[in-house]
C-alpha positions in Angstrom: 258.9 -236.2 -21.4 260.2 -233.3 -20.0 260.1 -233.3 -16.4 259.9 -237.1 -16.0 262.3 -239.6 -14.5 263.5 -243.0 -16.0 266.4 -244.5 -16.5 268.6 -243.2 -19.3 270.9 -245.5 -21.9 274.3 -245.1 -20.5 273.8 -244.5 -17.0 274.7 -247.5 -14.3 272.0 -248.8 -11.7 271.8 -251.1 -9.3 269.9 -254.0 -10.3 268.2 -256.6 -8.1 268.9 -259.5 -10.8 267.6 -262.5 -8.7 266.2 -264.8 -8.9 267.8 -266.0 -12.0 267.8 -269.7 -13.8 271.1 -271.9 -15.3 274.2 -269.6 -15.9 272.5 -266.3 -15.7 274.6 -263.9 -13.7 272.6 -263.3 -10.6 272.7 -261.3 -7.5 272.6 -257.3 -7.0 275.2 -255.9 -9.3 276.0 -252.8 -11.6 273.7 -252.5 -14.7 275.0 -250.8 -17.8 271.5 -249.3 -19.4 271.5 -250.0 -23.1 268.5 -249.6 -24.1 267.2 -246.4 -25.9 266.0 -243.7 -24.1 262.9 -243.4 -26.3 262.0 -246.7 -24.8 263.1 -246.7 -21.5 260.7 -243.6 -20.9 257.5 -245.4 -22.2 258.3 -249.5 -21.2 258.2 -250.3 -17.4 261.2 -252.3 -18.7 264.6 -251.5 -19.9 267.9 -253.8 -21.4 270.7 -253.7 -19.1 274.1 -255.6 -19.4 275.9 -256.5 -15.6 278.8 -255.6 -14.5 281.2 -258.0 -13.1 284.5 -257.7 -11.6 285.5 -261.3 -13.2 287.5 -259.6 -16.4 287.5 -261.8 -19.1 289.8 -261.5 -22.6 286.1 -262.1 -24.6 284.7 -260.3 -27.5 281.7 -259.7 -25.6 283.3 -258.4 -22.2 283.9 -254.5 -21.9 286.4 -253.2 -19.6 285.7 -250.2 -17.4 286.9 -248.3 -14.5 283.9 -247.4 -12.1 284.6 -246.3 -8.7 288.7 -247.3 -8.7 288.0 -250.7 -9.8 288.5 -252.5 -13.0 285.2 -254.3 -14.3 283.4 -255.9 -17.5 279.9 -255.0 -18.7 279.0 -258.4 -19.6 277.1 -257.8 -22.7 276.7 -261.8 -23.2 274.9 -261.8 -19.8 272.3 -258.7 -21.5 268.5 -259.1 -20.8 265.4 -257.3 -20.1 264.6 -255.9 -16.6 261.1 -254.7 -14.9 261.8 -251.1 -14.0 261.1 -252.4 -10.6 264.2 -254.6 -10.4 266.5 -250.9 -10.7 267.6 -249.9 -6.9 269.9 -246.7 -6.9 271.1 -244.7 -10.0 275.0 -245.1 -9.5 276.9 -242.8 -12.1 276.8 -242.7 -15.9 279.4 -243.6 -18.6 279.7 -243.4 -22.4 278.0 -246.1 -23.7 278.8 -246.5 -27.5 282.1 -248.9 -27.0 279.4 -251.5 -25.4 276.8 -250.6 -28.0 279.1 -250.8 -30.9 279.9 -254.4 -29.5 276.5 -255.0 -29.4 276.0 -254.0 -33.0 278.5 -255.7 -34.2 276.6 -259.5 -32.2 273.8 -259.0 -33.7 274.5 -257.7 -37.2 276.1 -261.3 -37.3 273.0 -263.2 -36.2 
């Protein structure tokens, strides 16, 4: 692995999410990588949760600060993504307040 490139967990991308179907959040937006990095460096795909500046006061809505603005990582709006779909590495935060959320929705499924 050493040497290679791919998206790591934690790190924000641009993502081209369209076209999209219903109520999925569409459009190019912030991605919040959440998937492993063991993964992400052998799928062509990765699980990314969208940013969005709409803040919500839900469970499933995590506020951040990127680039002076106040956002959400939607993690209700979280899916699977070609590697393709990734257009520009923007920055990288700490991931583990979404994640935690994240374990918390599905220890409850």
């Amino acid at each position: 692995m050493a040497g290679k490139s791919y998206p790591r967990q934690g790190e924000i991308w641009w993502v081209n999410l369209d076209p999209t179907v219903g109520r999925e959040i569409s459009k190019k937006r912030p991605c919040l990588v959440v998937s492993p990095d063991d993964m992400n460096a052998h799928l062509g795909t990765v699980i990314a949760a969208p940013l969005t500046s709409t803040l919500r006061d839900w469970p499933t809505r995590i506020t951040v600060r990127l680039q002076r603005q106040q956002s959400a990582i939607a993690l209700d709006q979280i899916r699977m993504v070609d590697r393709s779909r990734l257009v520009k590495k923007m920055t990288a935060i700490d991931p583990e307040p979404a994640l935690e959320v994240l374990r918390e929705m599905f220890a409850k499924a």
